[in-house]
C-alpha positions as CSV (number, residue, x, y, z in Angstrom):
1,X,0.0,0.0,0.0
2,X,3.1,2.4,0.9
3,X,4.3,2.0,-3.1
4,X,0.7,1.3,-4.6
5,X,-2.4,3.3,-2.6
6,X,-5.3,1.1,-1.6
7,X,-7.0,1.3,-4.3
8,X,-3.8,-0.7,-6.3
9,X,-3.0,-3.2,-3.8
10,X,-5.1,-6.4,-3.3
11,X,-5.5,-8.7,-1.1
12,X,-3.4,-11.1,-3.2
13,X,-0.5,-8.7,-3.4
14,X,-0.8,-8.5,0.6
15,X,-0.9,-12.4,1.3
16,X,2.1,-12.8,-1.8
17,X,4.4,-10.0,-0.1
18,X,3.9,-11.9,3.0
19,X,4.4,-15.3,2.0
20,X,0.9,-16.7,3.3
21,X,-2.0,-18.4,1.7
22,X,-5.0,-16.1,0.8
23,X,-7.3,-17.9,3.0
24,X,-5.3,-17.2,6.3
25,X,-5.8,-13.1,5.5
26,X,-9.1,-13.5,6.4
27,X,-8.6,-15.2,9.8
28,X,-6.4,-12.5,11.0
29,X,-8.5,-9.5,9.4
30,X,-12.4,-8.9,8.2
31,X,-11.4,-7.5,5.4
32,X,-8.4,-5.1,3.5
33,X,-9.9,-1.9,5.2
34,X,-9.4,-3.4,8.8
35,X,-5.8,-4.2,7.4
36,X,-5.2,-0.6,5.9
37,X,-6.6,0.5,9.6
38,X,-3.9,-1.7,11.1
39,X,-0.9,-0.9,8.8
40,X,-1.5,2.4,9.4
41,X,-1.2,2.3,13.0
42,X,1.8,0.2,12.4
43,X,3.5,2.7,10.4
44,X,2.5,5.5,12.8
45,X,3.7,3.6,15.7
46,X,7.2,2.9,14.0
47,X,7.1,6.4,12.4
48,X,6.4,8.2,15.8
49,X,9.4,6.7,17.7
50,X,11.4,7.7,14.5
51,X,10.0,11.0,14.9
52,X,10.9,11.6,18.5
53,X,14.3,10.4,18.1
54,X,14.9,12.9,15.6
55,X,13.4,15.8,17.2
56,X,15.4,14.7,20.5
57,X,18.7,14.9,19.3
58,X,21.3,16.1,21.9
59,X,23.4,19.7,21.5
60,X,20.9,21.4,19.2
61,X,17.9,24.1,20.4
62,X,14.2,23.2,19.7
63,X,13.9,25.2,16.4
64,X,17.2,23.5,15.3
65,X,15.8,20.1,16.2
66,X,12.9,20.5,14.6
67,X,14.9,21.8,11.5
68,X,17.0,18.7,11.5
69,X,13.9,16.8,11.7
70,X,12.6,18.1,8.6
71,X,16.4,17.9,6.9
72,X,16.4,14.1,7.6
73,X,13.6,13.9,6.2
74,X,14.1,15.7,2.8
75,X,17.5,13.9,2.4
76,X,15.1,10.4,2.7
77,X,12.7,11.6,0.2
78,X,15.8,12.3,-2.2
79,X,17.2,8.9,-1.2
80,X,14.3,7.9,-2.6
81,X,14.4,9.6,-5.8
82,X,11.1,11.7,-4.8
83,X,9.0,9.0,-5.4
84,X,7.7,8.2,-1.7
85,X,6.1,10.6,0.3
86,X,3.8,10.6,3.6
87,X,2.1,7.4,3.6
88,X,-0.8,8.6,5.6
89,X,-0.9,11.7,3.5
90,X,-1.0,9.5,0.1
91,X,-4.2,7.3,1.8
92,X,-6.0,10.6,2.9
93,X,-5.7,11.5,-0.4
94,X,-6.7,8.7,-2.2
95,X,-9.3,7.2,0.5
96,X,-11.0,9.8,2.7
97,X,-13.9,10.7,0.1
98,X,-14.8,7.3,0.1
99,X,-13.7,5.5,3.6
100,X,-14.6,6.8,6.9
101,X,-12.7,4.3,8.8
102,X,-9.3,5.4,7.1
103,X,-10.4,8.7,7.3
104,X,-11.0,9.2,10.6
105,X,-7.3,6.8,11.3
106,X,-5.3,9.3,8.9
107,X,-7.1,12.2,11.1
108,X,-5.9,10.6,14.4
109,X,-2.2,9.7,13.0
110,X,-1.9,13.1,11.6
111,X,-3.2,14.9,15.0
112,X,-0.4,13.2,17.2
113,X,1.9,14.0,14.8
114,X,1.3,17.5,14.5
115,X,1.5,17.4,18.6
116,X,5.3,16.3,18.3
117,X,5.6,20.0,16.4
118,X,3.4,22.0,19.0
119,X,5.6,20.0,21.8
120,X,9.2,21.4,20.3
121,X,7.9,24.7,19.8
122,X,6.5,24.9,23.1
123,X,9.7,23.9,24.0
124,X,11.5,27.0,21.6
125,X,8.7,29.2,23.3
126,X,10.2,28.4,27.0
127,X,13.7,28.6,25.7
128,X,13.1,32.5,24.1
129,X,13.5,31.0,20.7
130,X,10.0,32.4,19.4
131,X,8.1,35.3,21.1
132,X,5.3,33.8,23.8
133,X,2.7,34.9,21.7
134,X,3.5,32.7,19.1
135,X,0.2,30.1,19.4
136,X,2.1,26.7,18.8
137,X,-0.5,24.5,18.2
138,X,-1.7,26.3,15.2
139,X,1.9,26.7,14.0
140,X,2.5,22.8,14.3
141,X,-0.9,23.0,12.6
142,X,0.5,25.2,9.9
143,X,4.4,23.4,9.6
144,X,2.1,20.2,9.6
145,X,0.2,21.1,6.7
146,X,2.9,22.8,4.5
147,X,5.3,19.5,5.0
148,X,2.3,17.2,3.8
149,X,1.7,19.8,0.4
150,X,5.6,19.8,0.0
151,X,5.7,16.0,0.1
152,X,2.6,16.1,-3.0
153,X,4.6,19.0,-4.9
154,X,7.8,16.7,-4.9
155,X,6.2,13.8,-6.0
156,X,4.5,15.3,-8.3
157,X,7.6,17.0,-9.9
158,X,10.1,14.7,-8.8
159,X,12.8,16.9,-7.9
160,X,13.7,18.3,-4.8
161,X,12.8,22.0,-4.9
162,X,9.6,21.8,-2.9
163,X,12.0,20.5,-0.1
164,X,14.2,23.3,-0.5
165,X,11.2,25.8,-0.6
166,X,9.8,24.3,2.8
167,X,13.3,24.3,4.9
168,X,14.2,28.0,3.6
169,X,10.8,29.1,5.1
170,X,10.6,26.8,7.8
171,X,13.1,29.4,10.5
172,X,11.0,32.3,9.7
173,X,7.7,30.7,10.0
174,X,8.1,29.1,13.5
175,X,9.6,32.3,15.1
């Protein structure tokens, strides 16, 4: 599903990949959406730890943390020749006209992502980083959003400018 979407993976392609016959899918999951719902969670799990290892690297400041964060993370997408980008953000956009229960597990994925942001940047806010005014749950909200678009405009151009566009703003948008 990562390389494929839903909508181009089967159930055959899930049960090959795993080296299982098709009949056993079925007695671990009622059907491919309940296995899209778990792989997500999966990833998220896996990607979250990722996520907070990365944005709790030693001798850097929150706003540098969270700029190596996003610089790991562009040098991965060019690792990958720009043809990967945010798994959850690639099944929001191909499943949440049509399937509520991904939907609403993209939502939840993307929400306790975005508090890892608001969490750093509360942490820049207490260090004198960014002004106290700044409101950093709608700026995670904001980096949040801009990352998943920047991920779509790479793919679609695959190249690497997007990603250059989003860390040359990032600094002056989170202070």
């Amino acid at each position: 599903m990562k390389r494929q979407g839903y909508n181009g993976t089967s159930v055959k392609d899930i049960v090959d990949a795993a080296g299982v016959p098709k009949g056993s899918f079925y007695n671990y999951f009622q059907s491919k959406e309940s296995f899209a719902v778990e792989a997500l969670e999966a990833v998220a799990s896996e990607d979250y730890l990722a996520s907070r290892e990365l944005l709790s690297v030693t001798g850097k400041t929150p706003l540098q943390r969270l700029q190596y964060f996003f610089e790991q993370n562009a040098l991965h997408a060019c690792e990958c020749e720009f043809q990967i980008g945010c798994f959850f953000g690639n099944l929001a956009q191909e499943m949440s006209d049509s399937n509520e229960a991904i939907r609403q597990k993209v939502k939840q994925i993307l929400k306790r992502n975005t508090q890892l942001f608001a969490e750093i940047l509360d942490e820049a806010k207490e260090a004198g980083e960014i002004r106290q005014t700044v409101q950093t749950e709608v700026v995670a909200e904001f980096i949040m959003n801009a990352w998943e678009g920047t991920l779509l405009r790479m793919k679609a151009s695959r190249s690497r400018e997007p990603l250059d566009a989003f860390l040359t703003m990032l600094p002056q948008i989170a202070r």
